[in-house]
C-alpha positions as CSV (number, residue, x, y, z in Angstrom):
1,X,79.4,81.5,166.5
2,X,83.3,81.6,167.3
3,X,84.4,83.3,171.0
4,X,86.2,86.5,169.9
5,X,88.7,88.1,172.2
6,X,87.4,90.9,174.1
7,X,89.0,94.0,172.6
8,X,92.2,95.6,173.7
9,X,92.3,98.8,175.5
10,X,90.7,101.8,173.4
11,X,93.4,104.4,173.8
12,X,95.1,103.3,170.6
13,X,94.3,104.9,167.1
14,X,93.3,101.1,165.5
15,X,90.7,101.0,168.3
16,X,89.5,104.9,167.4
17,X,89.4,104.1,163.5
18,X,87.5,100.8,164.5
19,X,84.9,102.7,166.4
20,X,84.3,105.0,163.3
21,X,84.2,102.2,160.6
22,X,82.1,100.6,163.0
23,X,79.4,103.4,162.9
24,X,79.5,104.2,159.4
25,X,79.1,100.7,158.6
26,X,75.9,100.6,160.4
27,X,74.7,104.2,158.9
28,X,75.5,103.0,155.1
29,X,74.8,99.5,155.3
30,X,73.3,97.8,158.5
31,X,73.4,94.0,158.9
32,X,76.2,93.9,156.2
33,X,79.7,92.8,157.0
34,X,82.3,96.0,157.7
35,X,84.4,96.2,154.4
36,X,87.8,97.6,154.3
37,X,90.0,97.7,151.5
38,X,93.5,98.5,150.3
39,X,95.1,98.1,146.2
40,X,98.3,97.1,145.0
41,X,99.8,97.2,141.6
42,X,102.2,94.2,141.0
43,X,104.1,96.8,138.9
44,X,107.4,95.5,140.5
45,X,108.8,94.4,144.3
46,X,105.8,95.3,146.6
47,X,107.8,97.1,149.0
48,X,107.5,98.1,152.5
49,X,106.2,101.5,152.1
50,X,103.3,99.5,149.9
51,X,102.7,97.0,153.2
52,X,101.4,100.2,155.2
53,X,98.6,100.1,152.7
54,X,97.7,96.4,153.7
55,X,98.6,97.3,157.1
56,X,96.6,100.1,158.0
57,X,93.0,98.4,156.7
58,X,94.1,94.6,158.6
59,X,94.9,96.3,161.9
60,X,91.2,97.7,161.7
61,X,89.7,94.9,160.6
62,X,91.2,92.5,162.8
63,X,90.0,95.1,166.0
64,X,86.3,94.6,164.4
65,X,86.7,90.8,163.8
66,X,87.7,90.7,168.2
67,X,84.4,92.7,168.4
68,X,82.3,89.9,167.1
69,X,81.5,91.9,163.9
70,X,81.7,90.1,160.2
71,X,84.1,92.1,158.1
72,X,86.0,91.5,154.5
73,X,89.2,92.8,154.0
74,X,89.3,93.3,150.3
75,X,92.9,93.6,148.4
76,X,92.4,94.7,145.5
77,X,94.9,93.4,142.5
78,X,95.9,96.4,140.2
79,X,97.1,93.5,137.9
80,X,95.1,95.4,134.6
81,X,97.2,98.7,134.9
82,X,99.2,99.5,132.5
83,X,102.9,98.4,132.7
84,X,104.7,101.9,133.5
85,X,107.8,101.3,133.0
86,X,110.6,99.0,133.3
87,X,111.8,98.6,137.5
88,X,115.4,98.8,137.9
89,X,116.8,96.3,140.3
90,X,114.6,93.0,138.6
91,X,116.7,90.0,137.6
92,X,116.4,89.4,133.6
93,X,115.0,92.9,132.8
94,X,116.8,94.4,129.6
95,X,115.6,97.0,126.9
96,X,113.2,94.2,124.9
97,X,110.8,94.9,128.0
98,X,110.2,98.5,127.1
99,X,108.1,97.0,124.2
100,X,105.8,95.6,127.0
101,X,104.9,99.1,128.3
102,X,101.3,100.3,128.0
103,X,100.2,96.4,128.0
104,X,98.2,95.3,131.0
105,X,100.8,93.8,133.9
106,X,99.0,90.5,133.5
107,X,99.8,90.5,129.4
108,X,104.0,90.9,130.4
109,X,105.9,88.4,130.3
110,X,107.6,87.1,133.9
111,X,111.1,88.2,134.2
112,X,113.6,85.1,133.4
113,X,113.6,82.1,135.4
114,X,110.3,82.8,137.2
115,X,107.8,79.8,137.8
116,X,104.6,82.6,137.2
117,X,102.9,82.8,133.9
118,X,103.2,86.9,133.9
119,X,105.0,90.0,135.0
120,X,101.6,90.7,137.3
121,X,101.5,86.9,139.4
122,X,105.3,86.8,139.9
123,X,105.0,89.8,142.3
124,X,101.9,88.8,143.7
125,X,103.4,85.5,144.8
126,X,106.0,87.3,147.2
127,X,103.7,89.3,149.1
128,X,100.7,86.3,149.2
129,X,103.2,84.9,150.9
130,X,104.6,87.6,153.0
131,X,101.0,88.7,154.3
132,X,100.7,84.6,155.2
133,X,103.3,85.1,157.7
134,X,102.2,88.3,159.1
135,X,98.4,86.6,159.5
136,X,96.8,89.3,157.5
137,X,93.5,87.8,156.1
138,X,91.8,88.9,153.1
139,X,89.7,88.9,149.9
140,X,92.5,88.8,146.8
141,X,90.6,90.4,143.8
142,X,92.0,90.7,140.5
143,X,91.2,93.4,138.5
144,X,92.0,91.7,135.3
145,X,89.2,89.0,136.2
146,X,87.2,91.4,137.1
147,X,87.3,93.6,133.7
148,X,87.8,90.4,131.1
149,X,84.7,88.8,132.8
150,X,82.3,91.5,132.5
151,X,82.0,91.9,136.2
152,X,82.1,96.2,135.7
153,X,80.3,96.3,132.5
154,X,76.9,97.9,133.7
155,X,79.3,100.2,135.5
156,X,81.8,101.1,132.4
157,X,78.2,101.5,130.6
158,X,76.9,103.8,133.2
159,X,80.5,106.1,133.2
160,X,80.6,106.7,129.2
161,X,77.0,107.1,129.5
162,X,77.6,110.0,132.4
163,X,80.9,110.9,130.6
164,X,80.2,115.0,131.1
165,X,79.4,115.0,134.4
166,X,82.9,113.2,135.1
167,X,84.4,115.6,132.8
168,X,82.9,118.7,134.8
169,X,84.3,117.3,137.9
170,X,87.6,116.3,136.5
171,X,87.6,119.9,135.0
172,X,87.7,121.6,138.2
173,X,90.7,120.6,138.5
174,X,92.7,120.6,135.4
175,X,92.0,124.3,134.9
176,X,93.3,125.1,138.4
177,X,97.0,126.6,138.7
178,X,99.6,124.1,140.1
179,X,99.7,125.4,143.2
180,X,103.3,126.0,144.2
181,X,105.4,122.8,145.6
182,X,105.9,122.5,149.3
183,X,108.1,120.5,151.1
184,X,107.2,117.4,151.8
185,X,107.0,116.0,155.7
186,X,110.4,114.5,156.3
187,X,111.1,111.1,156.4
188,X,112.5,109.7,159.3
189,X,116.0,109.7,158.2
190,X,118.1,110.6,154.8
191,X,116.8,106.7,153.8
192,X,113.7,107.7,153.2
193,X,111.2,105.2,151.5
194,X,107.9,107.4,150.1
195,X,105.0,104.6,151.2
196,X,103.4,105.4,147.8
197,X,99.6,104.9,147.1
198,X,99.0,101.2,146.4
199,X,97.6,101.2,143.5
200,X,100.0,102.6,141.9
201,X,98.3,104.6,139.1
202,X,98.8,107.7,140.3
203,X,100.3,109.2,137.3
204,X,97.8,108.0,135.0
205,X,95.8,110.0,132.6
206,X,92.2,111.3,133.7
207,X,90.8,110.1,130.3
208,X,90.9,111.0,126.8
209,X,89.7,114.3,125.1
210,X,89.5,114.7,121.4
211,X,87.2,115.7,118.6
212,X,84.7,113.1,119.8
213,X,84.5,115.0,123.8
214,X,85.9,113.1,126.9
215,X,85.8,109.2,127.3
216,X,86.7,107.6,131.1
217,X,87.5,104.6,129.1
218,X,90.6,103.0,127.7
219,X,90.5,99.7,125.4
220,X,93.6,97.6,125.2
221,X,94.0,97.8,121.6
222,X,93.5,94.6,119.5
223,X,97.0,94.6,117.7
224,X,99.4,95.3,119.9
225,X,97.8,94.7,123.2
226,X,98.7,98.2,124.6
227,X,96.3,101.0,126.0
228,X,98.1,103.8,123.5
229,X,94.3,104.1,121.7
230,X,92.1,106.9,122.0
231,X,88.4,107.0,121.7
232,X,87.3,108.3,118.3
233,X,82.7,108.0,118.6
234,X,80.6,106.1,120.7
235,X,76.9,106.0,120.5
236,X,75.2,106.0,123.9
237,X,72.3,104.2,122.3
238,X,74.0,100.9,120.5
239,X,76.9,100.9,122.7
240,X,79.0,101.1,119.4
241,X,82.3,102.2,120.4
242,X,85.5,103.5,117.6
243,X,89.0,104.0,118.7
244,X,92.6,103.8,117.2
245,X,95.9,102.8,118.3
246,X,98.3,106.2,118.2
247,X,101.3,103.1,118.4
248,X,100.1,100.6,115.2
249,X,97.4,103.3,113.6
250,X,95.2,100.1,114.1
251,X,91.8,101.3,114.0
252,X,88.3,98.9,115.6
253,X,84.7,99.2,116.1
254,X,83.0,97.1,118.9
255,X,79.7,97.1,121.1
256,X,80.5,98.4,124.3
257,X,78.1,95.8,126.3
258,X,79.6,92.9,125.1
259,X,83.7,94.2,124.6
260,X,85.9,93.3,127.7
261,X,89.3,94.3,126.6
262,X,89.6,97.4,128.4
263,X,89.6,99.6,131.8
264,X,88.5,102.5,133.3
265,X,90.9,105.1,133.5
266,X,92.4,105.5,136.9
267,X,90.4,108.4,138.6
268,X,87.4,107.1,137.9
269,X,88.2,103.0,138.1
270,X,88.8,103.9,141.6
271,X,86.0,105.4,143.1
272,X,83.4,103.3,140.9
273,X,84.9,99.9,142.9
274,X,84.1,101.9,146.4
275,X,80.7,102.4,145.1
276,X,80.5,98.3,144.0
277,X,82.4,96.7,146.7
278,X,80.5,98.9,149.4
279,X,84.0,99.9,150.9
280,X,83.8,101.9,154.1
281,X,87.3,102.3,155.1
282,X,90.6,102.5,152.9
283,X,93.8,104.5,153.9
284,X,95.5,106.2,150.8
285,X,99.0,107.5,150.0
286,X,100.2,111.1,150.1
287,X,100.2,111.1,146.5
288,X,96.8,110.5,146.6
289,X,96.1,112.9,149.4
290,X,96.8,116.3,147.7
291,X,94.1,118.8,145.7
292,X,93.4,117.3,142.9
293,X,94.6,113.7,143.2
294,X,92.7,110.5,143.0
295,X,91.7,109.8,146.3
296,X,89.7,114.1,146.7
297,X,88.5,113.6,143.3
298,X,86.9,110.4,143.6
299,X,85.2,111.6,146.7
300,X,83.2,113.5,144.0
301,X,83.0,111.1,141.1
302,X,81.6,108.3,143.6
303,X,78.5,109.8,143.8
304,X,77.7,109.0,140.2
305,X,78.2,105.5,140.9
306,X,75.6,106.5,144.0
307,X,78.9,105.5,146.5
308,X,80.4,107.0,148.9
309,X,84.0,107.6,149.8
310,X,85.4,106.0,152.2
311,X,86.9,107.3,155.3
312,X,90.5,106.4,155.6
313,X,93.8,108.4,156.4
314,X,96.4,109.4,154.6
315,X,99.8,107.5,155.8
316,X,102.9,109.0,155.7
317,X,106.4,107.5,154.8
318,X,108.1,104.0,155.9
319,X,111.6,105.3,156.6
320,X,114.3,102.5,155.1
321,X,118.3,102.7,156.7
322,X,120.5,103.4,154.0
323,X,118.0,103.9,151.0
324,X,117.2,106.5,149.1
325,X,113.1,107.5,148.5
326,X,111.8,104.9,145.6
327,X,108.7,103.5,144.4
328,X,108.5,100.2,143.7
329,X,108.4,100.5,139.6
330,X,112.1,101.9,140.7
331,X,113.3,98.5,142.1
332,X,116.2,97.9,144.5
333,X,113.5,98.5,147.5
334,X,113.1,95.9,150.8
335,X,110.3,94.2,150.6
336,X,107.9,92.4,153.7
337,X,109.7,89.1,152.5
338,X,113.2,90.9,153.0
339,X,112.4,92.2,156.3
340,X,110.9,88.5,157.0
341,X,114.2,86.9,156.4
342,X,115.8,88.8,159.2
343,X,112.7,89.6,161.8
344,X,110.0,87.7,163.0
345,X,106.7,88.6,162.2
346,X,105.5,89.3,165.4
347,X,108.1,92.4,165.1
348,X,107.4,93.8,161.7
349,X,103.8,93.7,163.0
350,X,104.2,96.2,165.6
351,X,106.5,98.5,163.6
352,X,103.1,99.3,162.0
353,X,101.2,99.1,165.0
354,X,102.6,101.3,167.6
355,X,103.0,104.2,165.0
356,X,99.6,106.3,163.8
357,X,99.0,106.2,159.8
358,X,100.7,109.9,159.2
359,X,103.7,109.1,161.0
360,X,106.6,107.9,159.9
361,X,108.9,105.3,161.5
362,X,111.6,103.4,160.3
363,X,112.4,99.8,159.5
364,X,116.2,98.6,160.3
365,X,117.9,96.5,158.0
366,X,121.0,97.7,159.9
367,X,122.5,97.8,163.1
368,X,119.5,99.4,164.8
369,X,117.2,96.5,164.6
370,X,119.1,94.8,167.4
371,X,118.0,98.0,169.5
372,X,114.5,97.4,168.2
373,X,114.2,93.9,169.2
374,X,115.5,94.8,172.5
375,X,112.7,97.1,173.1
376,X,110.2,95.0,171.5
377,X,112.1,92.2,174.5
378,X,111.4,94.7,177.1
379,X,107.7,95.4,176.1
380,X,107.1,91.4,176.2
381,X,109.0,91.2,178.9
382,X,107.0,93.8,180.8
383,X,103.7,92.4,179.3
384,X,103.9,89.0,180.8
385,X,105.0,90.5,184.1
386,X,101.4,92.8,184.1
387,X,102.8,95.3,186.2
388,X,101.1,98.9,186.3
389,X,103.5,101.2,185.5
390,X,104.2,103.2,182.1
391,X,107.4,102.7,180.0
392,X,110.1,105.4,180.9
393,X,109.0,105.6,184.1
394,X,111.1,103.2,185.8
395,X,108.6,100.5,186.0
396,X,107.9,97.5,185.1
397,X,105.1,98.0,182.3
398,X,103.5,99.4,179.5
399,X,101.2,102.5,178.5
400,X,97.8,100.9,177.5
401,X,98.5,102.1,174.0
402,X,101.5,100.1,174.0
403,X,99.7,97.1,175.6
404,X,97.2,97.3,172.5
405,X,100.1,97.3,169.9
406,X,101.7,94.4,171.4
407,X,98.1,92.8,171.5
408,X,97.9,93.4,167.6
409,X,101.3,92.2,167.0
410,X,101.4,89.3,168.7
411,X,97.9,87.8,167.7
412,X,95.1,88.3,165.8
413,X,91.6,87.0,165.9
414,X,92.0,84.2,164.6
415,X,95.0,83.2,167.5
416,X,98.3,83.7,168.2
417,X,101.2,83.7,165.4
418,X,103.6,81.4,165.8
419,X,106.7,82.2,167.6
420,X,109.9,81.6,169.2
421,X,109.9,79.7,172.1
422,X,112.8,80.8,174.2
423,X,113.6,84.0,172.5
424,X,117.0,85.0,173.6
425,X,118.1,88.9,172.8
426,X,118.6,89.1,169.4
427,X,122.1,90.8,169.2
428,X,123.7,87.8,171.5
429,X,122.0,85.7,168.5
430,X,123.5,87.8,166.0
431,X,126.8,87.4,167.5
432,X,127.3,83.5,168.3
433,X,126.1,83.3,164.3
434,X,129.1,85.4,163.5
435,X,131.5,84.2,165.9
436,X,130.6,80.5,164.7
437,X,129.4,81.3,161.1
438,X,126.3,79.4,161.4
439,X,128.2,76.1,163.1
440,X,125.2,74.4,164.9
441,X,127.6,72.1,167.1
442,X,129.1,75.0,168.4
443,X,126.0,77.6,168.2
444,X,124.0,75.2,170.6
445,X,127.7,74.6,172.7
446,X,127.4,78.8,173.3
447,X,124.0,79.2,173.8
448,X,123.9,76.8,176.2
449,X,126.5,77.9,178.5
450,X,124.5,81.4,178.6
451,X,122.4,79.9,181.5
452,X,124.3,77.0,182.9
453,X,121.2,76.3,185.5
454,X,118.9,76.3,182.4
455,X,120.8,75.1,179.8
456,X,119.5,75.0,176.1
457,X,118.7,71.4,174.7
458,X,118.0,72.2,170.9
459,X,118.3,75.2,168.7
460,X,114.5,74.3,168.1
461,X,114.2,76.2,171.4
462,X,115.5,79.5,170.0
463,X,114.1,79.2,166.1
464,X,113.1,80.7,164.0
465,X,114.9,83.9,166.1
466,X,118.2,82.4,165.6
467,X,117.5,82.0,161.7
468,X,116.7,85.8,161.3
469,X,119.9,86.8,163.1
470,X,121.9,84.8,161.2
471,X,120.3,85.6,157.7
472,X,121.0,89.7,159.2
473,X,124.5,89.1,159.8
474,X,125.0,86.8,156.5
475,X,123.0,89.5,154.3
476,X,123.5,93.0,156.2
477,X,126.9,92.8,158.1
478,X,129.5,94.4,155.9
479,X,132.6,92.2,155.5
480,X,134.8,94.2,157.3
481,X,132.4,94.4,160.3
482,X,132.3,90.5,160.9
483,X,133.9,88.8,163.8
484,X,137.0,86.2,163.1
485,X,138.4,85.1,166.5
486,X,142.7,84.8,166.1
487,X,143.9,81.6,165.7
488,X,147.0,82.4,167.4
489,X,147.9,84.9,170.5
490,X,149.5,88.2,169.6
491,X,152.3,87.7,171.0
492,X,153.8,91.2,169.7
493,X,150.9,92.7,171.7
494,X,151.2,90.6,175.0
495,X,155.1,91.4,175.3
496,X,154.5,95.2,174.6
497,X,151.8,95.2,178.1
498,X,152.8,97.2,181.3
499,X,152.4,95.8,184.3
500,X,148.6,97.2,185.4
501,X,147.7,95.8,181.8
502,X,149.0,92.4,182.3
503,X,147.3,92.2,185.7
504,X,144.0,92.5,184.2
505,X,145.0,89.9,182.2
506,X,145.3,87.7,184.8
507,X,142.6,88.7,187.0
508,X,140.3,88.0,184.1
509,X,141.6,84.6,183.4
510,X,141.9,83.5,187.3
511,X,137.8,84.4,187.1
512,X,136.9,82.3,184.2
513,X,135.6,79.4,185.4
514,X,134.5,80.3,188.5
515,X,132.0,83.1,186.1
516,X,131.6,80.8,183.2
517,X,128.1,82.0,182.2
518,X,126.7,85.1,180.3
519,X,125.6,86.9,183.8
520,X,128.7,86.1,185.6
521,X,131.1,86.9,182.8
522,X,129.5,90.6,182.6
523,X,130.4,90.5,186.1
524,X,133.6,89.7,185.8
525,X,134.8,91.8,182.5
526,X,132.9,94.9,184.0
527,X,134.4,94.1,187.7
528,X,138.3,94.1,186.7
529,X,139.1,97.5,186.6
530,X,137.2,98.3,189.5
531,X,139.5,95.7,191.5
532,X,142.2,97.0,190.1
533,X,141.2,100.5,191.4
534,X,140.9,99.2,194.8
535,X,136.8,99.1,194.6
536,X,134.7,96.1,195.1
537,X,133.3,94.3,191.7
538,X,130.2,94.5,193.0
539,X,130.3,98.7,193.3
540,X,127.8,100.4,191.6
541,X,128.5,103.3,189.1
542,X,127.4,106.0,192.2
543,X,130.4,104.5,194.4
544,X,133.0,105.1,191.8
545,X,134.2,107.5,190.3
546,X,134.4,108.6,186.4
547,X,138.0,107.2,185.8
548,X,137.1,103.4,186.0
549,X,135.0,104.4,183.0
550,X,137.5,105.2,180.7
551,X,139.6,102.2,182.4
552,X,136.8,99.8,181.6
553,X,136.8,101.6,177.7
554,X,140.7,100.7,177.9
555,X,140.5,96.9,179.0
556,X,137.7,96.3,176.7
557,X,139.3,97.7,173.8
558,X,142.3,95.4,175.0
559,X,140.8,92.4,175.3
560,X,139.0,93.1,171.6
561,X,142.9,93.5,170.6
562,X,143.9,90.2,171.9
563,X,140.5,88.3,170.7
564,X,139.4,89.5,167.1
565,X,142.5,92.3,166.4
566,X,140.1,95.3,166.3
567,X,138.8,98.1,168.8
568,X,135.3,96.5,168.7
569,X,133.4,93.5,168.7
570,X,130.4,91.6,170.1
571,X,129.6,92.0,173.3
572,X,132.8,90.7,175.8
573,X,130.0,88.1,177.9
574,X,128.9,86.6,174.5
575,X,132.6,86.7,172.9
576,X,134.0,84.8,175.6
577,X,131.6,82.0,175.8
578,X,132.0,81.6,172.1
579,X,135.8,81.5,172.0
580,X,135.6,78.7,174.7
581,X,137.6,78.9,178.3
582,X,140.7,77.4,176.9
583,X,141.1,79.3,173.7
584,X,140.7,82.6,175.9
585,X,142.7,81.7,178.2
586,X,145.5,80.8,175.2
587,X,144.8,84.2,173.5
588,X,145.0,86.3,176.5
589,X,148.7,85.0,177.0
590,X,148.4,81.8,179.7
């Protein structure tokens, strides 16, 4: 048997749900391994609301796997729901696909130019991939397999056969009043993104009611392919099953126990795989959460299947900069492979770590993510320096809850995802990529003159760190908010310069070489205006007073002036080095 890393400190809420699935493992099925589960429809782009479904179940499972415990992570593939509707936002997508809708997603097509044989495996393919790089393991089950095997066909033959007992239940609630709308919890910001359920068949019918009584069962009909059909007799005896196509008016009569073109409908398709696969834990979306909705109503209906439901919680939103609240059958939503291009795993990771299921946090695809990294830089930092303090306190460490999250993001059971080996703050990244536009000559020239007593040898060193940063200022910098350094001085500007303005000049320039490095440069930009007051460059802010604040706004916004002709820019230390000594010293007007 494997060593497994002791567990992490028990004050987080993975350890807490880990300790529950633990127990009720052991209570419904001792000496089995722990299953956990999530579902996800390939409907369209797999976003990152839909991740927190994957998330939430791999974070527990991976705690379990540390404690020496077997457990399966099951995801299930919704790839035989119906095709909804048509997702805005998906390259080749015109009208001709509405005559796809009500097919199963693995019957539709693959949108133009995609090297998948259907709608369903194209979208699979980017999140396979995606959960690869975060190091979530699991179980991939497809539910189209599963139905056009035969797999569920003792339990589609026990459902019809138990048809009014599903009915009563379902009936409970379809006779109930709508109870009145209330407002939802707030997303984390105005660019909300709802972290739907993942199956994403929320909105489907409970089953079909006619003449013949109520039928959990839908065939795919044998014309058209689509589940438009309703259920016209069925004999509980012979199996022998009637329906009609309300599309084509295409009308067939098959045996039940051997006919495989067909599904459960969703409220009961759900709770019949808990009861199969032996699930134990499985978080669900708020539109699964509320009276009435698949995830209460299967707690009932499991119990036919002799199941029971799991415990899980509800999560709450992933909150998106700049987006409005989507689902992913709406398109135009980030996905874990867009947040990839721009942030290493290890981060993305503990955006879902350090945050309880029902809250909501936010993932940056703006300016704000070079905050993030430098927090998630100050937890490693303070990490690997073991200290004993808590974060805000002035010390040098970490809560133990924040301990564990970086433990989750930063390995998992199986070992420690790759990563970055010299990972340099990500905004001073960020910034040689701009000021250089991805130049490698002069990308390792800058970076290397950061630390002149440790210089950088390759970019190796700081990859793949550097690639993200420069695919976020290539993909999510607007145009007018890049950096381009003047070619020539502005000599309009430099003529115009009273005297105290021009001597900061040339204090600046007379300190170049002697502060040529990223620490002694902040030095020396922050320490001019103090000299200029009459203050040491080494005074702190306590021994000055609050002018050489606004005087240190005034020869920053200067030098921004003389270097890149705006108010603002990348940080002055990193600037500098980038522009090179002698092109500074050019611009500034030696």
């Amino acid at each position: 048997m494997p060593i497994v890393a002791q567990s992490t400190e028990t004050t987080d809420w993975v350890s807490r749900f880990a300790d529950e699935v633990i127990e009720e493992s052991e209570r419904r099925a001792p000496g089995k391994p722990v299953v956990v589960a999530s579902g996800l429809s390939p409907s369209g782009p797999i976003h990152l609301g839909n991740l927190r479904e994957v998330m939430t179940p791999h974070l527990v499972a991976d705690e379990i796997r540390r404690r020496g415990h077997e457990v399966r992570h099951l995801i299930s593939w919704d790839d035989y729901d119906r095709y909804r509707k048509v997702p805005n936002g998906v390259e080749g997508t015109d009208a001709s696909w509405v005559e796809h809708i009500g097919k199963p997603l693995t019957s539709v097509p693959a949108p133009a130019g995609s090297a998948y044989p259907n709608w369903a495996e194209h979208f699979k393919a980017a999140m396979v991939a995606s959960l690869a790089e975060l190091g979530v393991e699991f179980d991939g089950i497809s539910q189209t397999a599963q139905y056009t095997s035969g797999v569920y066909r003792e339990q589609i033959l026990h459902a019809m056969k138990h048809r009014g007992d599903i009915d009563a239940i379902l009936d409970q609630y379809r006779t109930k009043k709508a109870p009145a709308k209330k407002q939802q919890q707030k997303a984390v910001d105005a660019a909300e993104l709802e972290a739907e359920a993942g199956s994403g068949a929320a909105e489907e019918d409970d089953g079909s009611s006619g003449s013949a009584g109520y039928f959990p069962y839908k065939p795919f009909c044998g014309a058209c392919g689509k589940d438009l059909t309703t259920v016209t007799a069925y004999d509980d005896d012979t199996t022998e099953l009637t329906y009609v196509c309300t599309e084509d008016g295409f009308t067939e009569t098959v045996l039940l126990n051997e006919f495989n073109r067909g599904k459960l409908v969703w409220k009961v398709d759900w709770p019949m795989r808990w009861a199969y696969e032996g699930v134990i834990f499985e978080p669900s979306g708020v539109d699964h959460s509320s009276p009435g909705s698949s995830f209460q109503v299967g707690g009932q209906i499991v119990g036919i299947f002799g199941g029971e439901r799991p415990i899980g919680p509800m999560y709450a939103f992933v909150g998106i900069s700049g987006m409005a609240k989507m689902s992913s059958s709406k398109g135009g939503v980030p996905t874990p492979a867009d947040a990839l291009q721009i942030m290493e795993p290890q981060l993305l990771r503990w955006l879902y770590a350090r945050r309880r299921p029902n809250q909501s946090f936010k993932i940056a695809f703006d300016q704000e993510i070079q905050r993030l990294y430098d927090e998630w830089d100050k937890l490693d930092g303070k990490v690997a320096g073991g200290t004993s303090q808590a974060i805000g306190s002035g010390g040098g460490s970490a809560l133990p809850a924040d301990l564990a999250a970086h433990a989750r993001a930063v390995r998992t059971a199986a070992g420690e995802l790759p990563r970055t080996p010299r990972p340099m703050p990500y905004r001073t990244l960020a910034s040689v990529a701009d000021i250089t536009a991805g130049a490698e000559d002069q990308t390792l020239r800058i970076l290397s003159e950061l630390d002149p007593t440790d210089p950088l040898s390759t970019l190796d060193e700081v990859r793949p760190r550097l690639d993200k940063a420069e695919a976020w200022i290539n993909a999510h910098v607007p145009a007018d908010q890049r950096t381009i350094v003047r070619d020539e001085p502005d000599t309009e500007l430099l003529k115009s310069l009273d005297e105290p303005s021009q001597q900061s000049l040339r204090l600046l320039r007379d300190g170049l070489a002697d502060h040529w490095s990223l620490d002694g440069l902040s030095h020396l930009v922050y320490g001019v205006p103090k000299v200029q007051a009459g203050f040491s460059a080494d005074a702190t802010a306590k021994e000055l007073p609050p002018e050489i604040k606004t005087a240190q706004r005034t020869f920053f916004a200067l030098l921004y002036h003389l270097l890149v002709s705006r108010d603002t820019g990348p940080r002055l230390p990193t600037l500098l080095l980038a522009v090179g000594q002698e092109r500074v010293r050019r611009l500034l007007g030696e």
